[in-house]
C-alpha positions in Angstrom: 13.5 25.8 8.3 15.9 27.1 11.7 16.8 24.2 13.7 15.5 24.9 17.4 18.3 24.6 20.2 17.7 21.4 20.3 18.4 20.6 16.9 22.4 19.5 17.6 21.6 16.4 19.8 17.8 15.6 17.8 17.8 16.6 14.0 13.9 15.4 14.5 13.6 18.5 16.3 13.6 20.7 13.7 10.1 19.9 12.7 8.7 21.0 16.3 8.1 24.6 15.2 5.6 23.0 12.7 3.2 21.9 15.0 2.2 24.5 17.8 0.2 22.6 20.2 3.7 20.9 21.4 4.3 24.2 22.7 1.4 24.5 24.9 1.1 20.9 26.6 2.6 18.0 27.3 1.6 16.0 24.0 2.1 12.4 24.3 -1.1 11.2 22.9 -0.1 10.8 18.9 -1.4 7.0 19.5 -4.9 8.7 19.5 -4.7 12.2 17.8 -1.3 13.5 16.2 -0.2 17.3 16.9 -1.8 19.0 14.2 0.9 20.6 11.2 1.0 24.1 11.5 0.0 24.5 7.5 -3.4 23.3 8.2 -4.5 26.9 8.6 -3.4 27.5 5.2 -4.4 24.6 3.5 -7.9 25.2 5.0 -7.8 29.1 4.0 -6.7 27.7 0.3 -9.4 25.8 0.1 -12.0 27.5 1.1 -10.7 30.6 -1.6 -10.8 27.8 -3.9 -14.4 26.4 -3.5 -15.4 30.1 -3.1 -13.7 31.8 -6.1 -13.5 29.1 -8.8 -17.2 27.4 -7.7 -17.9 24.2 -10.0 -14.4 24.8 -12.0 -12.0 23.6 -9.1 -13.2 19.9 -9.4 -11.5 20.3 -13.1 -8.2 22.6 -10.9 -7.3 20.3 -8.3 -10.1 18.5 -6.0 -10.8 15.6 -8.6 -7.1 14.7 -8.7 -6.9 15.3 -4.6 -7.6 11.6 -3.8 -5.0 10.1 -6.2 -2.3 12.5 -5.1 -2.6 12.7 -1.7 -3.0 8.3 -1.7 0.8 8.7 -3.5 2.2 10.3 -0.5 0.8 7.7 1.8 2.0 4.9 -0.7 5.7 6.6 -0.6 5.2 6.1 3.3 4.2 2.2 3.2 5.7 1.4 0.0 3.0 1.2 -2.4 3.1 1.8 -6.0 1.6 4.9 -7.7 -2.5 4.5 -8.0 -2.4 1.6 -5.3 -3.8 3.1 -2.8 -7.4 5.0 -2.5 -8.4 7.5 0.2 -11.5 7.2 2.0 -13.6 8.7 5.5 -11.8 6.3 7.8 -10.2 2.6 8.7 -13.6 1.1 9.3 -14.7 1.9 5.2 -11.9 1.2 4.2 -12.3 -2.1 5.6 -16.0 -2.5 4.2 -14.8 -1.7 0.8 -11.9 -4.1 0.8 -14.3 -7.0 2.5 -17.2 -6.1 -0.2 -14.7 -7.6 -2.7 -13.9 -11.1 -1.2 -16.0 -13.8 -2.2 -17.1 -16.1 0.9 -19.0 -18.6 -1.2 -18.7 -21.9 1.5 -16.7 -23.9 2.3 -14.4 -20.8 1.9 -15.9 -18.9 4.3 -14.0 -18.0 7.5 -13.0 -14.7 8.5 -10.1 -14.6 11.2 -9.3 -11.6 13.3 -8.3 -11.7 17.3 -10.0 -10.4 20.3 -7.8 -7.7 20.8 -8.5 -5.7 16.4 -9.8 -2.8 17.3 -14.0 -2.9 18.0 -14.8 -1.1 15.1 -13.9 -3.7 12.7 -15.0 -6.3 15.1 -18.5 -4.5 14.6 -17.9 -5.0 10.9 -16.7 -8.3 10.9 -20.3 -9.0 13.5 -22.4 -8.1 10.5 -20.8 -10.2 8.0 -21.8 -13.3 10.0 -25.1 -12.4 9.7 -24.7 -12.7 5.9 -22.9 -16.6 6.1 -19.5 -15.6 7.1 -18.0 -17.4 9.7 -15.8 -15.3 12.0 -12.6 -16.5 14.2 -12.1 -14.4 16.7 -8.7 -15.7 18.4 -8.8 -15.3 21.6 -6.2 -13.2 23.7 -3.4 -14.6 26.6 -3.1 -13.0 29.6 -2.3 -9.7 29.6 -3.9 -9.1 26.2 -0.9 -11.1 24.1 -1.9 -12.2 21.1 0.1 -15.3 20.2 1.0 -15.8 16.5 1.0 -19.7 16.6 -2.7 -19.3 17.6 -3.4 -17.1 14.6 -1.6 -19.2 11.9 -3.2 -22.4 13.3 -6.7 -20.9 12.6 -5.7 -20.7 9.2 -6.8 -23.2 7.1 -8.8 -23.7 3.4 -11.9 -23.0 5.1 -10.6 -19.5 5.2 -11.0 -16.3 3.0 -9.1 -13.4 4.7 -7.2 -13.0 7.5 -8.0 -9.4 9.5 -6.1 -8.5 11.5 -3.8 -5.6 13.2 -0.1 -4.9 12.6 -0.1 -3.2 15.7 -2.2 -4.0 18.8 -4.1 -0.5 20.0 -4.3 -1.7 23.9 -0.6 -3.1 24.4 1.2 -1.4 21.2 2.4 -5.3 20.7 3.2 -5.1 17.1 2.6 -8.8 15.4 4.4 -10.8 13.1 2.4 -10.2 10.1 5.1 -11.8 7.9 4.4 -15.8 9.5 0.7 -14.5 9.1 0.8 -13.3 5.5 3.0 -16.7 4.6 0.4 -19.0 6.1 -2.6 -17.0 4.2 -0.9 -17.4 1.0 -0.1 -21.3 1.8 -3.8 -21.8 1.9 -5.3 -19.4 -0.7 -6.3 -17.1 1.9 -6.4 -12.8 1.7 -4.6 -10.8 4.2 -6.2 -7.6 5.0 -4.0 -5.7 7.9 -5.1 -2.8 10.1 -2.1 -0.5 10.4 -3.8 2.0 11.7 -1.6 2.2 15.2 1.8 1.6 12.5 1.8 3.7 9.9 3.9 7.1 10.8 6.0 5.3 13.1 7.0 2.0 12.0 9.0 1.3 8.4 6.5 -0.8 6.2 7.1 -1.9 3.1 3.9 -3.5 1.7 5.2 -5.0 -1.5 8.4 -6.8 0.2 5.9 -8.1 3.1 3.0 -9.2 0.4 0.4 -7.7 1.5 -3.1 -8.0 -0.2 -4.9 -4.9 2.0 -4.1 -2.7 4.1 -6.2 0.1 6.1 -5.7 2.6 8.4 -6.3 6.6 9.1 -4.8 9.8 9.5 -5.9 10.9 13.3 -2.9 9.6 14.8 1.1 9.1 14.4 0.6 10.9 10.6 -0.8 14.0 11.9 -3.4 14.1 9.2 -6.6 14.4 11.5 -10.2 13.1 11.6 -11.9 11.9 8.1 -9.3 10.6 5.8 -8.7 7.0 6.0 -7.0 4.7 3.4 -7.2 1.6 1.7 -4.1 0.1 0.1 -4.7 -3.0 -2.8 -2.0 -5.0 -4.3 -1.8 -4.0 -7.4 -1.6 -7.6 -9.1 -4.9 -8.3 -7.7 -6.8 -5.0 -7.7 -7.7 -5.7 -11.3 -9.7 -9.3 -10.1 -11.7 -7.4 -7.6 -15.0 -5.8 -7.9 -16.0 -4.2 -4.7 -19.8 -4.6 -3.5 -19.6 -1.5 -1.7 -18.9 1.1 -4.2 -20.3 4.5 -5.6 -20.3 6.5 -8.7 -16.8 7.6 -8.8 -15.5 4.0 -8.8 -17.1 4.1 -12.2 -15.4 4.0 -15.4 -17.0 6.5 -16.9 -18.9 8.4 -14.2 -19.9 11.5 -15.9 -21.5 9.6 -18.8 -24.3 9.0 -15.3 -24.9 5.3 -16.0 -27.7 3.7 -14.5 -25.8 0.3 -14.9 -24.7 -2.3 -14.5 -21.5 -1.3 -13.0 -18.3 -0.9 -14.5 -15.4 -0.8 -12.1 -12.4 1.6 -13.4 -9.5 -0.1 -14.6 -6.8 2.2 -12.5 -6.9 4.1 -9.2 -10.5 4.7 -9.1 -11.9 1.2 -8.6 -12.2 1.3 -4.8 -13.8 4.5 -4.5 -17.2 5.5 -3.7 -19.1 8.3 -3.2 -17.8 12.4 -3.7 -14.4 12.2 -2.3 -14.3 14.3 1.4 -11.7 17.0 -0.2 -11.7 19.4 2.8 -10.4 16.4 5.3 -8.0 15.1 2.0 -6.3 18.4 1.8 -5.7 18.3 5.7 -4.2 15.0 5.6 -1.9 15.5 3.1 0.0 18.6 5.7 0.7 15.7 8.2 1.4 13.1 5.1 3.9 15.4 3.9 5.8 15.7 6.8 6.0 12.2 7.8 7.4 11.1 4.6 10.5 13.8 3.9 11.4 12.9 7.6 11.1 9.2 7.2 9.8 6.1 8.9 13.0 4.7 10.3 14.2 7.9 11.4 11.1 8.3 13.9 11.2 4.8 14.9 14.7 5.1 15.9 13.7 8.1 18.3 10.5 6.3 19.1 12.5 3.6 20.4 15.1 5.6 22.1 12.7 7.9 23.7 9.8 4.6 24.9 13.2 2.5 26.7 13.8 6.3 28.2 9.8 5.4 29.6 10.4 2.6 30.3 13.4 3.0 32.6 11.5 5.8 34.3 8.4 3.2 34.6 10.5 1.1 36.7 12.1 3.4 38.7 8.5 4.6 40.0 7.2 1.1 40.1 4.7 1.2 37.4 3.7 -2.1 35.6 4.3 -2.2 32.6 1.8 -3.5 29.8 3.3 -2.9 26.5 6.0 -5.5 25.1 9.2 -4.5 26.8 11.0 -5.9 23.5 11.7 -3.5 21.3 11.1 -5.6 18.1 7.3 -6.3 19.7 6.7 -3.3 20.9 5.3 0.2 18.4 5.6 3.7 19.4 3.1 3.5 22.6 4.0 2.8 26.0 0.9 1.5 28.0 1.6 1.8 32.3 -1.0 -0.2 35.1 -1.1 2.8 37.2 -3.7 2.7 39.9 -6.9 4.1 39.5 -5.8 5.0 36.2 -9.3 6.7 34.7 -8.7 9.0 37.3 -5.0 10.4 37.0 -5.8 10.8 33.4 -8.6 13.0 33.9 -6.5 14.8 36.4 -3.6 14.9 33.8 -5.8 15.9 31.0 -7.2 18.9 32.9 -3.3 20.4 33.6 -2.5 20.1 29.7 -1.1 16.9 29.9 -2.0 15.0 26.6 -2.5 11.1 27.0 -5.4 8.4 27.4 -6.8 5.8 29.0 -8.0 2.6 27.9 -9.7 -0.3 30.2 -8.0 -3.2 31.8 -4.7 -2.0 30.6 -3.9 1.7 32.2 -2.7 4.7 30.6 -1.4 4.9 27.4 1.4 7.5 26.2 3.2 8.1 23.3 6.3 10.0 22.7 6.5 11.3 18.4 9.2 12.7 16.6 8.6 16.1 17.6 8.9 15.4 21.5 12.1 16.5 23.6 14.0 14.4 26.0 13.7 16.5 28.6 9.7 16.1 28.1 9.8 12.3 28.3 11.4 12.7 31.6 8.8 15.4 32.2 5.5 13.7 31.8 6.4 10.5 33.7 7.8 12.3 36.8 3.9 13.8 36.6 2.3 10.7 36.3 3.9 10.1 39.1 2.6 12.5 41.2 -0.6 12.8 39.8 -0.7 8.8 40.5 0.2 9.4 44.3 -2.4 12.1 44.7 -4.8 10.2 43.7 -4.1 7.0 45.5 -4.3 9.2 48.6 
């Protein structure tokens, strides 16, 4: 691959050419949807050759083995071992499955997650108390902080799993998972994280940090898009589980068609479900791909260089700032109080600049590894202006 002009100062910036909408807009929004890769066209075209040339025969040439493969790329990302982690539609299954498995027979009931997980697995989490559980919802401080103390004091025997995210989606305020794990252990209790707003930016290393679960997706900082999500389980407790919410291909044997009762596979199968999504699969993998031959620490060493760059620029124009300012608590997004925010992000939006906006915190924008200097620069001098028209 030629390095771009700007490859002397950014090596990062060698991958740019690889993702075409960078070219076209502003695109500081991989928090919420990465750039898509530019071999996604191909991957699609592949496929579609395949399911139309090959017909029943490519299950036994490729798609059966999809999942598997393309849940060893992500586990070379986070750290996992080979079979240890399952692809499914998104973060909120994923979840289900992993929470199916946990046995909240009283007095080892509890649930606890903060206000500030992301509403989807809130949902979740809702309908399990209708079935006995007893959910802990830690509140948040001001400004949407969630304190650690407060989490590891709601810890207790009483409790089953802990939920809850690595990385905060509002603030970006990433957590101190290890404290969290440690206490869950000390108890008995399950840790099931939500890296969803981590993974493809921040190093993880889910066997050093003892993680039971993990979840998360592809739409944003691994470039993957919509309808792959993931579910990673240690592998010294995978075999112990047996997953309410399940499906034919978690079977042993699931051509033999058995009626039951079930019979969970011994390896990488056991957390499946249903007919694995192999269109959305093979257009994760592009962004997967990617992510890991440049590395985690190498984007969160731009990330970092490029969000205090933001930051700087934030309090130059008087903007609030609502993410952690500390670089250890804060992940790749930078999240700015800017008056009448709904509005300048519309306004943004319609000129091709790429960001979002989330209530009671402000705008929310996120530099990635394919992102110039020169563009960080760029999109805060518009907020800027955009901010002032609209305040006027």
């Amino acid at each position: 691959m030629a390095p771009t002009s700007h490859a002397t100062h950014d090596p990062l910036l060698e991958w740019r050419t690889e993702f075409p909408t960078v070219e076209s807009t502003l695109h500081f929004i991989s928090h919420s949807l990465g750039a898509m890769p530019r071999s996604v066209e191909e991957a699609l075209r592949r496929y579609a050759h395949q399911w139309k040339a090959r017909g029943i025969r490519v299950w036994d040439e490729g798609w059966a083995a999809l999942p598997i493969e393309v849940g060893d790329v992500l586990g070379r990302i986070i750290g996992a071992a080979p079979g240890s982690v399952t692809m499914l539609e998104n973060c909120t299954s994923a979840q289900n499955v992993a929470l199916s498995a946990i046995d909240f027979t009283a007095p080892r009931n509890r649930l606890v997650c903060s206000g500030e997980d992301f509403p989807s697995e809130l949902y979740l989490y809702e309908g399990l108390a209708r079935r006995g559980v007893e959910v802990v919802r830690v509140p948040a401080h001001d400004g949407h902080e969630i304190v650690e103390d407060d989490i590891v004091a709601a810890i207790d025997a009483r409790t089953a799993v802990v939920a809850i995210s690595l990385v905060l989606f509002r603030t970006a305020q990433i957590l101190d998972i290890t404290r969290i794990v440690e206490r869950a252990r000390a108890v008995g209790a399950l840790t099931l994280i939500d890296a969803y707003q981590a993974v493809g930016t921040l190093p993880l290393d889910v066997e050093a940090m003892g993680i039971d679960f993990l979840t998360g997706g592809s739409v944003k900082w691994l470039c993957g898009g919509p309808g792959a999500g993931y579910l990673y389980v240690n592998p010294s407790l995978a075999p112990t589980l047996k997953p309410a919410v399940t499906g034919w291909m978690a079977h042993e044997h699931p051509f033999d068609f058995d009626s039951g009762p079930m019979q969970w596979h011994a390896g990488a199968r056991r957390f499946w479900v249903g007919t694995p999504g192999v269109a959305s699969f093979t257009v994760a993998r592009e962004g997967y791909e990617i992510v890991a031959r440049i590395g985690t620490a190498a984007i969160r060493a731009k990330s970092l260089r490029q969000t205090e760059r933001m930051l700087a620029r934030a309090d130059e124009y008087g903007f609030r700032v609502v993410s952690p300012r500390a670089s250890e608590r804060r992940g790749g997004t930078v999240v700015l109080d800017v008056p009448n925010a709904d509005r300048v992000c519309a306004a943004l939006l319609a000129q091709d600049v790429l960001l979002d906006f989330r209530p009671g915190v402000g705008l929310r924008l996120a530099p990635h590894f394919y992102t110039r200097d020169d563009e960080v620069d760029l999109v805060m001098k518009r907020v800027r202006d955009e901010a002032a028209k609209v305040k006027h």
